[in-house]
N, CA, C and O atoms as CSV, one atom per row, in Angstrom:
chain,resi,resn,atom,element,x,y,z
A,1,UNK,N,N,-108.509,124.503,40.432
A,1,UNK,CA,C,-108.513,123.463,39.430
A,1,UNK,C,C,-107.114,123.366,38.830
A,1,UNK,O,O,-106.481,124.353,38.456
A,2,UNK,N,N,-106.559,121.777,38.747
A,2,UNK,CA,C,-105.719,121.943,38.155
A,2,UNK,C,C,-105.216,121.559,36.580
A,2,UNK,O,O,-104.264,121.721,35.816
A,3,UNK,N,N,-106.695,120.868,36.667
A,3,UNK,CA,C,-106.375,120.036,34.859
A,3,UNK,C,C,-107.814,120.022,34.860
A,3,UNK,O,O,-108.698,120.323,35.662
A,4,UNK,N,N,-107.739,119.506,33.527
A,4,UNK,CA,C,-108.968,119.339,33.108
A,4,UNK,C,C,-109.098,118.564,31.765
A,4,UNK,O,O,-108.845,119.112,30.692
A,5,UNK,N,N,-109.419,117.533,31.843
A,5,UNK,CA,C,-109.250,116.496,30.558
A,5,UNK,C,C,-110.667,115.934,29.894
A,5,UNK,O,O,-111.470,115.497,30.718
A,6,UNK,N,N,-111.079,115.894,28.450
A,6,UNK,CA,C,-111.954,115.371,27.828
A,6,UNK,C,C,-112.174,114.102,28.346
A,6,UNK,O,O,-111.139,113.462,28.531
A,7,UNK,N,N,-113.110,113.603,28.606
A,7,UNK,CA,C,-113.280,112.037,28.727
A,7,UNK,C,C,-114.901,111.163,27.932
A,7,UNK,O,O,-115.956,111.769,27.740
A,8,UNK,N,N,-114.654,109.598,27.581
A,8,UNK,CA,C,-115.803,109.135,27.370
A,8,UNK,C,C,-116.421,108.576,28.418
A,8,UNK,O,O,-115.783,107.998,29.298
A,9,UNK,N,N,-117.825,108.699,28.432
A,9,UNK,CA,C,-118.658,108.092,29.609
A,9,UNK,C,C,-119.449,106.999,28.218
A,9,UNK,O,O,-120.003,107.423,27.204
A,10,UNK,N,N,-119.296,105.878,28.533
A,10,UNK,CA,C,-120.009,104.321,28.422
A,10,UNK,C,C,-119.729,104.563,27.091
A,10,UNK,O,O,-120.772,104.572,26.437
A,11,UNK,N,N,-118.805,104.750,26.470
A,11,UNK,CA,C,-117.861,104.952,25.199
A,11,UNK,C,C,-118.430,106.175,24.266
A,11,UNK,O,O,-117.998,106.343,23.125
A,12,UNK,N,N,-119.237,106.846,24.732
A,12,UNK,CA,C,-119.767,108.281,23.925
A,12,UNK,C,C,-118.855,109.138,24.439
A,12,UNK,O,O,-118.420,108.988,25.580
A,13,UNK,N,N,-118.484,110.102,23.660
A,13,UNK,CA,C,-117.196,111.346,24.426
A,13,UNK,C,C,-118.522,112.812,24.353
A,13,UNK,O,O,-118.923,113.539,23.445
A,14,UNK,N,N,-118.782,112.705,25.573
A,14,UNK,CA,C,-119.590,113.462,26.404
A,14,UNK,C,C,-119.279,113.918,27.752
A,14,UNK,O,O,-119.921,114.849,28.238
A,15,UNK,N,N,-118.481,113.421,28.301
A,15,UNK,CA,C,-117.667,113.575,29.560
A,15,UNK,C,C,-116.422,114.849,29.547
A,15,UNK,O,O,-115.699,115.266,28.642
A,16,UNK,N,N,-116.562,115.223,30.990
A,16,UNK,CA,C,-115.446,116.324,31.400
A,16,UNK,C,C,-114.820,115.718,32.618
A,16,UNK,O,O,-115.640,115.499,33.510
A,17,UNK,N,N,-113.711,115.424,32.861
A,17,UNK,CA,C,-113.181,115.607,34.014
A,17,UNK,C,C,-112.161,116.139,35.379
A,17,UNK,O,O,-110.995,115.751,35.305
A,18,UNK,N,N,-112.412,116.721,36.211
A,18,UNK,CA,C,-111.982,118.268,36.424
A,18,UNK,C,C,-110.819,117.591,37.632
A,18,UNK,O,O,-111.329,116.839,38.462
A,19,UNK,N,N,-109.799,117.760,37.704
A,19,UNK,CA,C,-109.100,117.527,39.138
A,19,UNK,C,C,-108.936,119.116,39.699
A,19,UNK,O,O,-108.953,120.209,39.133
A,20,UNK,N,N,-108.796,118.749,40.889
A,20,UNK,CA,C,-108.298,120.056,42.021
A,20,UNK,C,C,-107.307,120.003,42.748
A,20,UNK,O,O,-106.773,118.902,42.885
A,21,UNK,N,N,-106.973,120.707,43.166
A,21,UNK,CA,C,-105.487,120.847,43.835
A,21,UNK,C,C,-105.537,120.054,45.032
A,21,UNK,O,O,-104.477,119.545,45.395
A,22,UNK,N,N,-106.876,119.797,45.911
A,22,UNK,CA,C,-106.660,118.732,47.376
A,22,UNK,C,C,-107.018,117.331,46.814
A,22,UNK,O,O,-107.498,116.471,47.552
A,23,UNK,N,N,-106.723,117.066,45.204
A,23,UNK,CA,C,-106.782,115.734,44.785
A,23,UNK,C,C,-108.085,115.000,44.299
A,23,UNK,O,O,-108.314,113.841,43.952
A,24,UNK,N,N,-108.971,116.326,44.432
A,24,UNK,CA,C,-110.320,115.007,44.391
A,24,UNK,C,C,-110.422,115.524,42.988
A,24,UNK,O,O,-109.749,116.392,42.433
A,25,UNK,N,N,-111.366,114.832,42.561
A,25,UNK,CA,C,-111.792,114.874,40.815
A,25,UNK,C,C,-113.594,115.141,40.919
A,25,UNK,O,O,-114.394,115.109,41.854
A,26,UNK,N,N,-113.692,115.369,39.655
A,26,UNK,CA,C,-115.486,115.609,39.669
A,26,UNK,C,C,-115.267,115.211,38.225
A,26,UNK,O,O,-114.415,115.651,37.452
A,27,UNK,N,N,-116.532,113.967,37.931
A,27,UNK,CA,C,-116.766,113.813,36.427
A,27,UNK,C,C,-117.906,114.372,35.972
A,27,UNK,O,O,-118.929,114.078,36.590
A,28,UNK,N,N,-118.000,115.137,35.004
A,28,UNK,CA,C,-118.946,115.617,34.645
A,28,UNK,C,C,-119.759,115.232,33.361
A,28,UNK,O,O,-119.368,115.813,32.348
A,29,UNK,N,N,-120.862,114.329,33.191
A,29,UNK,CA,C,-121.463,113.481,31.876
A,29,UNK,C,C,-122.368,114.497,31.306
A,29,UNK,O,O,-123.227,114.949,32.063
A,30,UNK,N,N,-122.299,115.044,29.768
A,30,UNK,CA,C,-123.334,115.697,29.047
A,30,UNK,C,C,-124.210,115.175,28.714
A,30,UNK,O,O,-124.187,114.021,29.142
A,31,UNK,N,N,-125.383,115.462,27.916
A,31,UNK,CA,C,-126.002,115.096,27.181
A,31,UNK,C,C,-125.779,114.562,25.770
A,31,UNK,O,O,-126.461,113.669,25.268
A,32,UNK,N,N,-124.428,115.395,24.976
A,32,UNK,CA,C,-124.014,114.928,24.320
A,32,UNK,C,C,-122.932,115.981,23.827
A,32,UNK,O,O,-122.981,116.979,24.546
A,33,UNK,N,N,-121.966,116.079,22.826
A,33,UNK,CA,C,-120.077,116.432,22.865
A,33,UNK,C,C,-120.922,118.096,22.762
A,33,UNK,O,O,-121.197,118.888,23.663
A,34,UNK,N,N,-121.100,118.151,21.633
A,34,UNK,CA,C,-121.510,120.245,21.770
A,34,UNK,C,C,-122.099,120.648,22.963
A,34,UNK,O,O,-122.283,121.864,23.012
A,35,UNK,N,N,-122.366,120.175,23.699
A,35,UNK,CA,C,-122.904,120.539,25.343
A,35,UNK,C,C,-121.841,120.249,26.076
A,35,UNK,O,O,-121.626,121.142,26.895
A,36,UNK,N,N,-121.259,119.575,26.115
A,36,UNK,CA,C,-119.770,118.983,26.865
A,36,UNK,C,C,-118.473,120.576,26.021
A,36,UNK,O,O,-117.654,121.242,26.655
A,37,UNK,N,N,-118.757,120.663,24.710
A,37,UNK,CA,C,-117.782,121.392,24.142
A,37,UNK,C,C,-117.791,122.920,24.625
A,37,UNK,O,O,-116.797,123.637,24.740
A,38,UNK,N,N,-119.245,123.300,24.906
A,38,UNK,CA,C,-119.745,124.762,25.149
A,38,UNK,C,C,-119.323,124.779,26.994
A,38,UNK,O,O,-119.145,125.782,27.685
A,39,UNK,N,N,-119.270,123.702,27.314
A,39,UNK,CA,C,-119.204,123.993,29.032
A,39,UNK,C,C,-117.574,124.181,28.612
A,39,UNK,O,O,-117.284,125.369,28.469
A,40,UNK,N,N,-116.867,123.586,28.468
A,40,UNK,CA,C,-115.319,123.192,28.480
A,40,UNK,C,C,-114.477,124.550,28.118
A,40,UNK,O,O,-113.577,125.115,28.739
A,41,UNK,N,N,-115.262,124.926,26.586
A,41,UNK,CA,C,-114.825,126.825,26.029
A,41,UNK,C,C,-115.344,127.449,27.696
A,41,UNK,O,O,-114.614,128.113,28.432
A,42,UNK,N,N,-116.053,127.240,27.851
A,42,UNK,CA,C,-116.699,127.935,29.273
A,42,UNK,C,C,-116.023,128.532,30.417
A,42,UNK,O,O,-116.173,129.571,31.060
A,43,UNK,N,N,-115.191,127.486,30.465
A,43,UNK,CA,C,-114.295,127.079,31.342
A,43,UNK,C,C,-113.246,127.697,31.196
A,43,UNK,O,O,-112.951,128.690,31.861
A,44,UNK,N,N,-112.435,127.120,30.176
A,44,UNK,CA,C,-111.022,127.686,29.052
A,44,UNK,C,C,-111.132,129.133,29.387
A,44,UNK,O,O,-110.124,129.730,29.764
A,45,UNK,N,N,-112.336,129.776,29.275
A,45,UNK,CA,C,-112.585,131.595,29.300
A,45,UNK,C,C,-112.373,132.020,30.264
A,45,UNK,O,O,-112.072,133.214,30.250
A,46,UNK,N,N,-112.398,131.481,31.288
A,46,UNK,CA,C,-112.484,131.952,32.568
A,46,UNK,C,C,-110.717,131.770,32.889
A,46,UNK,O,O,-110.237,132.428,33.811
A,47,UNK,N,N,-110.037,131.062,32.260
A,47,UNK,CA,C,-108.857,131.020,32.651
A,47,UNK,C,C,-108.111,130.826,33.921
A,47,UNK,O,O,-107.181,131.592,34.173
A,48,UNK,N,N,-108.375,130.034,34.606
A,48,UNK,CA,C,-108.246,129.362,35.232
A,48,UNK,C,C,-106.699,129.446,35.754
A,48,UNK,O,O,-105.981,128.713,35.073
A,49,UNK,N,N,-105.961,130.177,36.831
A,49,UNK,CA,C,-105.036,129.716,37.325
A,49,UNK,C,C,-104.182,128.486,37.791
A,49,UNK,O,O,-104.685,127.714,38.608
A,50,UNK,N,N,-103.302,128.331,37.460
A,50,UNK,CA,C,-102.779,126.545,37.740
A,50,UNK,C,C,-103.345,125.323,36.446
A,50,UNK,O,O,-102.933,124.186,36.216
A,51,UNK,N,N,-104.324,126.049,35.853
A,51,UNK,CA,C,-104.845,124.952,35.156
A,51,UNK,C,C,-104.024,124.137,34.131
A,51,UNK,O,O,-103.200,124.920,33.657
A,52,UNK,N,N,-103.927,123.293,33.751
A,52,UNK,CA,C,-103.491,122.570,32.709
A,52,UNK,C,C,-104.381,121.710,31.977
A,52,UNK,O,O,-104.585,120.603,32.477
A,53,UNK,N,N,-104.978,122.006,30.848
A,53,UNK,CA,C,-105.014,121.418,29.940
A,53,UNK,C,C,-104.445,120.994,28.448
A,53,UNK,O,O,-103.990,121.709,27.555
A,54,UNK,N,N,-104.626,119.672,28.506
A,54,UNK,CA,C,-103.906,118.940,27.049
A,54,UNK,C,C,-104.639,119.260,25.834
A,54,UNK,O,O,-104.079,119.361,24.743
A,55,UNK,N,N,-106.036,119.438,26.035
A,55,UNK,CA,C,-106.266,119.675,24.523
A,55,UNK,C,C,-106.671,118.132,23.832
A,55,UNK,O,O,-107.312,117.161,24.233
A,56,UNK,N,N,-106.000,118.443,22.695
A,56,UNK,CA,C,-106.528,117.007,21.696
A,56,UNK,C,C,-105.102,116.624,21.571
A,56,UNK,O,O,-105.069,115.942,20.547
A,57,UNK,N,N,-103.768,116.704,22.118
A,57,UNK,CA,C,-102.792,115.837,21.842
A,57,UNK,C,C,-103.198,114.635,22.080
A,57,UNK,O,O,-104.330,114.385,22.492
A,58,UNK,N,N,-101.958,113.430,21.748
A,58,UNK,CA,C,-102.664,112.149,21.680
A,58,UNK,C,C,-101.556,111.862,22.901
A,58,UNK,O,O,-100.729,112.694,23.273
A,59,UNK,N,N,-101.703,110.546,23.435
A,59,UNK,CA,C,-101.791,110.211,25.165
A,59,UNK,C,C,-99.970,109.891,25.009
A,59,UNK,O,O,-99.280,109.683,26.007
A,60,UNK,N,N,-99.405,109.903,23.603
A,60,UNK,CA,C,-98.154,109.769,23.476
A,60,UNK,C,C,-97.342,111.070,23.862
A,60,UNK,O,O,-96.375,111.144,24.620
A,61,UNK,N,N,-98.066,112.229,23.049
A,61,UNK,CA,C,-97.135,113.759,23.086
A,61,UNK,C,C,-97.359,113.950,24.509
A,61,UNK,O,O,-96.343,114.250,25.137
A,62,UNK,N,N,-98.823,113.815,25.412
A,62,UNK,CA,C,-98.950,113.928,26.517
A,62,UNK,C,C,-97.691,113.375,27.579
A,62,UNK,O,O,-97.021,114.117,28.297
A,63,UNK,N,N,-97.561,111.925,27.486
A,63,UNK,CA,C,-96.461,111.165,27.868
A,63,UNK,C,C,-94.965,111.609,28.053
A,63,UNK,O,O,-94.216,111.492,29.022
A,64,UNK,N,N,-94.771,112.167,26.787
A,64,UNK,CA,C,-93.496,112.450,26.587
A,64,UNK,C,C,-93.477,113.885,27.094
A,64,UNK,O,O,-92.402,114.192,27.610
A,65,UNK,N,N,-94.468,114.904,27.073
A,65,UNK,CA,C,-94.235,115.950,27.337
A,65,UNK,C,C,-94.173,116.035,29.087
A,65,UNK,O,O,-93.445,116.886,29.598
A,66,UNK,N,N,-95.035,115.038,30.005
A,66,UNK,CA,C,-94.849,115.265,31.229
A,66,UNK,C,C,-93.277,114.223,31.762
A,66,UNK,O,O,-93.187,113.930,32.955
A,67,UNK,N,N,-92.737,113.997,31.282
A,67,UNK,CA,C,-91.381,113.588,31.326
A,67,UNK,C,C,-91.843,112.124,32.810
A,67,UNK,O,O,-91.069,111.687,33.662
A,68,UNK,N,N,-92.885,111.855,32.652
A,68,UNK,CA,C,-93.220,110.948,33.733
A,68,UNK,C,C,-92.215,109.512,34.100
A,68,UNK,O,O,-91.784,109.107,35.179
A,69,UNK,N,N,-92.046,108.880,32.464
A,69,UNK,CA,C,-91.276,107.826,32.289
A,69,UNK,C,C,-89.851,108.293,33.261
A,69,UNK,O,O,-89.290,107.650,34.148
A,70,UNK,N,N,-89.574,109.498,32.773
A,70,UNK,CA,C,-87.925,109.185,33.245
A,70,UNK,C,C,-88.108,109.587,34.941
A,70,UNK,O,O,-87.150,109.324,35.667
A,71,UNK,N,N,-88.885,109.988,35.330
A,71,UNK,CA,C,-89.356,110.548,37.142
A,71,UNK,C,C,-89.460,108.483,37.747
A,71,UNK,O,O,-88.804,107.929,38.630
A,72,UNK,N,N,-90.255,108.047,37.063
A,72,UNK,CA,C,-90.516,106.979,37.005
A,72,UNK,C,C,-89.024,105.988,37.544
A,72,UNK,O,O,-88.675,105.453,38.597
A,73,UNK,N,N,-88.412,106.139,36.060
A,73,UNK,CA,C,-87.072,105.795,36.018
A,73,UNK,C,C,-85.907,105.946,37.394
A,73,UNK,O,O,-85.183,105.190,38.042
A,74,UNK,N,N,-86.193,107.171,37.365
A,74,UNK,CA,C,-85.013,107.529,38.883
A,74,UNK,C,C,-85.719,107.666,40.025
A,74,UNK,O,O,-85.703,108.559,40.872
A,75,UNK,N,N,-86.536,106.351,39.915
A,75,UNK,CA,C,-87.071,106.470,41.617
A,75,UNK,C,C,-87.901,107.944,41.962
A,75,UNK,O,O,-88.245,108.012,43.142
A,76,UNK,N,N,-88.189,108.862,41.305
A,76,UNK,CA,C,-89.028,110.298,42.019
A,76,UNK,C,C,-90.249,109.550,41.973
A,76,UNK,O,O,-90.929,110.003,42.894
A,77,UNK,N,N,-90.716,108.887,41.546
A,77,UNK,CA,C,-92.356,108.514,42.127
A,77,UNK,C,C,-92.603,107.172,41.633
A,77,UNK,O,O,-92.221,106.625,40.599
A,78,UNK,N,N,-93.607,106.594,42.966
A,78,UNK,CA,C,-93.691,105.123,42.765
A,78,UNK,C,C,-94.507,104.979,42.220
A,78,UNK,O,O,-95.435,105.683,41.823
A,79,UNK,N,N,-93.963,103.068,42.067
A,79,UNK,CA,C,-94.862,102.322,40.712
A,79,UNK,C,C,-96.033,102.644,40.540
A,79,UNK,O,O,-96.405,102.985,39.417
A,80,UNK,N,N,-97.015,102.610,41.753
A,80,UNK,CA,C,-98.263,103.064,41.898
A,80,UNK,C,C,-98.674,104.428,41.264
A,80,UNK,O,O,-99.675,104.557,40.559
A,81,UNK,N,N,-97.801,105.442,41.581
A,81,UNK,CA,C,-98.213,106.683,41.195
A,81,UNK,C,C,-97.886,106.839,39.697
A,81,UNK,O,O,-98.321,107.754,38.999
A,82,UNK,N,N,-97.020,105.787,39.248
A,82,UNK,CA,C,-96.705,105.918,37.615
A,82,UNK,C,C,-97.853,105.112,37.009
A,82,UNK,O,O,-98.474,105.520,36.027
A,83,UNK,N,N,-98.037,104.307,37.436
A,83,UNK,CA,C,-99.695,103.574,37.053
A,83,UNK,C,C,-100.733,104.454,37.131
A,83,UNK,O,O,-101.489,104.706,36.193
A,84,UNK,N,N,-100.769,104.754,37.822
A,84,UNK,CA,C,-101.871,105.730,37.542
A,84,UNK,C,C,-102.131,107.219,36.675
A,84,UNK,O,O,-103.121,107.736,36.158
A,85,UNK,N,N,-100.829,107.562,36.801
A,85,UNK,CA,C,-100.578,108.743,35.868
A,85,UNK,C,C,-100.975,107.893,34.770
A,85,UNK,O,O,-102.181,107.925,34.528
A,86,UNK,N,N,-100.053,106.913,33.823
A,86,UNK,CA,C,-100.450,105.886,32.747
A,86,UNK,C,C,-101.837,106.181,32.585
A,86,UNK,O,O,-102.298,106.823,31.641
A,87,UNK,N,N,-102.472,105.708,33.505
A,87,UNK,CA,C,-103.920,105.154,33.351
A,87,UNK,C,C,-105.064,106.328,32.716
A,87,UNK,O,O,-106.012,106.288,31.932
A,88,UNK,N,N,-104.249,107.568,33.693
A,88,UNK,CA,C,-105.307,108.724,33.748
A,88,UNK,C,C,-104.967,109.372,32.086
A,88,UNK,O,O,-105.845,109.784,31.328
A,89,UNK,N,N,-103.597,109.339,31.797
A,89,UNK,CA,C,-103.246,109.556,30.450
A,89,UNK,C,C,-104.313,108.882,28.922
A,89,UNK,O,O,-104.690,109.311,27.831
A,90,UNK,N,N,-104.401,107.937,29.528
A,90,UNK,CA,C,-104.660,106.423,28.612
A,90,UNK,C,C,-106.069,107.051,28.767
A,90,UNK,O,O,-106.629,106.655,27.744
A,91,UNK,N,N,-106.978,107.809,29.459
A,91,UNK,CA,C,-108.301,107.930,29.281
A,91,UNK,C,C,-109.175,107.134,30.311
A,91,UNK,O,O,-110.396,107.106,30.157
A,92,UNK,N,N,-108.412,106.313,31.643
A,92,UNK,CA,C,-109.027,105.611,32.507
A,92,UNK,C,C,-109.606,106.180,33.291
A,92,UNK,O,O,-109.402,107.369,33.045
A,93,UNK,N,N,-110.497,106.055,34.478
A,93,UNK,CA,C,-111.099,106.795,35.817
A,93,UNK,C,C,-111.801,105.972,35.948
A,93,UNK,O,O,-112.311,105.198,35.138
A,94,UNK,N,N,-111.951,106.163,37.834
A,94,UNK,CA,C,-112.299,105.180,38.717
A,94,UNK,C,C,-113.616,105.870,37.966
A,94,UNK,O,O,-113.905,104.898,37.268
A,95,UNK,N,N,-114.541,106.797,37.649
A,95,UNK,CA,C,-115.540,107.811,37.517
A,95,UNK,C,C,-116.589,106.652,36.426
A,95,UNK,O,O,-117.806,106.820,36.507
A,96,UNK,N,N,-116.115,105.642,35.554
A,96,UNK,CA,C,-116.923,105.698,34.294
A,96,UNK,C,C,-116.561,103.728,34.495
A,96,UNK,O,O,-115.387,103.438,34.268
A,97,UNK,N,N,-117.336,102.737,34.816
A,97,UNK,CA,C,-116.465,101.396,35.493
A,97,UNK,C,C,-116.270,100.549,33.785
A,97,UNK,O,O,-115.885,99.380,33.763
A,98,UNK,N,N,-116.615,101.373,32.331
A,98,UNK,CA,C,-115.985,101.315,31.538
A,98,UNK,C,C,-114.702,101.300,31.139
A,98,UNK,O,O,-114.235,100.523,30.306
A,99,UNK,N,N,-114.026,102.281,31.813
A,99,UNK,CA,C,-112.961,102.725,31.514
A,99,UNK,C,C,-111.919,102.560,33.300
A,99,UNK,O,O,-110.997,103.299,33.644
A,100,UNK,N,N,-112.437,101.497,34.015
A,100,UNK,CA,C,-111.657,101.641,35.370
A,100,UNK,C,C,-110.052,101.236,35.027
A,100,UNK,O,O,-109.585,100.440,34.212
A,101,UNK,N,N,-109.485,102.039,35.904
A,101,UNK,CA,C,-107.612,101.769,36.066
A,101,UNK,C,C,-107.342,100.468,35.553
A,101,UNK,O,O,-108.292,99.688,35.480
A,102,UNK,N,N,-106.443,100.175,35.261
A,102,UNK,CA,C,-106.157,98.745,34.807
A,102,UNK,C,C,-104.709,98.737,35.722
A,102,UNK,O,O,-103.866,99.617,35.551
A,103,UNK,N,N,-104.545,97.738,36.617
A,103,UNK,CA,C,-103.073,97.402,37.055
A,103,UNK,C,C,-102.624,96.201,36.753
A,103,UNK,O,O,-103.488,95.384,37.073
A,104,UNK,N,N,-101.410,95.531,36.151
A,104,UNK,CA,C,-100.765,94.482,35.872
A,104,UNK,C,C,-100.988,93.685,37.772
A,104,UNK,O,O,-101.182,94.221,38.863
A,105,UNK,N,N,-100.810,92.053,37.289
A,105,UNK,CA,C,-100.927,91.555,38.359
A,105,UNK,C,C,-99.765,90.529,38.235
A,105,UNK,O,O,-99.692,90.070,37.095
A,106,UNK,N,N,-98.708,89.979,39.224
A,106,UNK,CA,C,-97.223,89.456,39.081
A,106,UNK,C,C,-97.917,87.970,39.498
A,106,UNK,O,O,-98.618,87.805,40.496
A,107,UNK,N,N,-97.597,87.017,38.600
A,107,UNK,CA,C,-97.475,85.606,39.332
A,107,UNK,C,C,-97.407,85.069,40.456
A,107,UNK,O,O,-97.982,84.038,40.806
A,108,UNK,N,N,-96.335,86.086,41.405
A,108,UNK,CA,C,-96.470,85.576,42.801
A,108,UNK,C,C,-97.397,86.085,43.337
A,108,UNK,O,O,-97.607,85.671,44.477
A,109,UNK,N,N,-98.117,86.906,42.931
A,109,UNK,CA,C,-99.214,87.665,44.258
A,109,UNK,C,C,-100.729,87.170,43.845
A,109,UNK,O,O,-101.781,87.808,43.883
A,110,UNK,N,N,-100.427,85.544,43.358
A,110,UNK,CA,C,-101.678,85.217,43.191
A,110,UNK,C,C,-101.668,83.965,43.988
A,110,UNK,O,O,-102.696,83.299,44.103
């Protein structure tokens, strides 16, 4: 596992969602946040190698702390992959069709 981020499912924050190192994700929906909170400490305990979690920073300190913008900036990763980092920051996933990716769309490609 390599992260692990709070999420809302159908705008209740009851949701977990876990990425892994070969990329795939698992969303996980509670019953409701102290059942979501007791799995998550659960988790946290076990300590987890590689893991990264944010915690309750807000999607700005997150931002600034993964230095994404400026990777962004000098060409290390494309538009696509900066959109989506964005997205996953921002609280999006393909997982919840509440909250799906949002991508800008250009005038000509319509």
């Amino acid at each position: 596992m390599t992260q692990i981020q709070l999420k809302r499912f159908l705008l209740r924050r009851t949701a977990i969602e876990l990425f892994l190192k070969d990329s795939t994700n698992y969303f996980l929906n509670f019953a409701n946040g102290t059942e979501r909170n007791q799995v998550l400490r659960a988790i946290l305990q076990q300590r987890p190698r590689h893991l990264r979690y944010t915690g309750e920073k807000t999607p700005g300190d997150v931002l600034r702390k993964s230095k994404l913008t400026e990777k962004w900036q000098k060409r290390q990763i494309s538009n696509f992959d900066y959109l989506m980092a964005l997205n996953t920051i921002a609280g999006r996933t393909y997982n919840d069709l509440t909250q799906y990716p949002v991508f800008p769309w250009g005038m000509n490609e319509i």
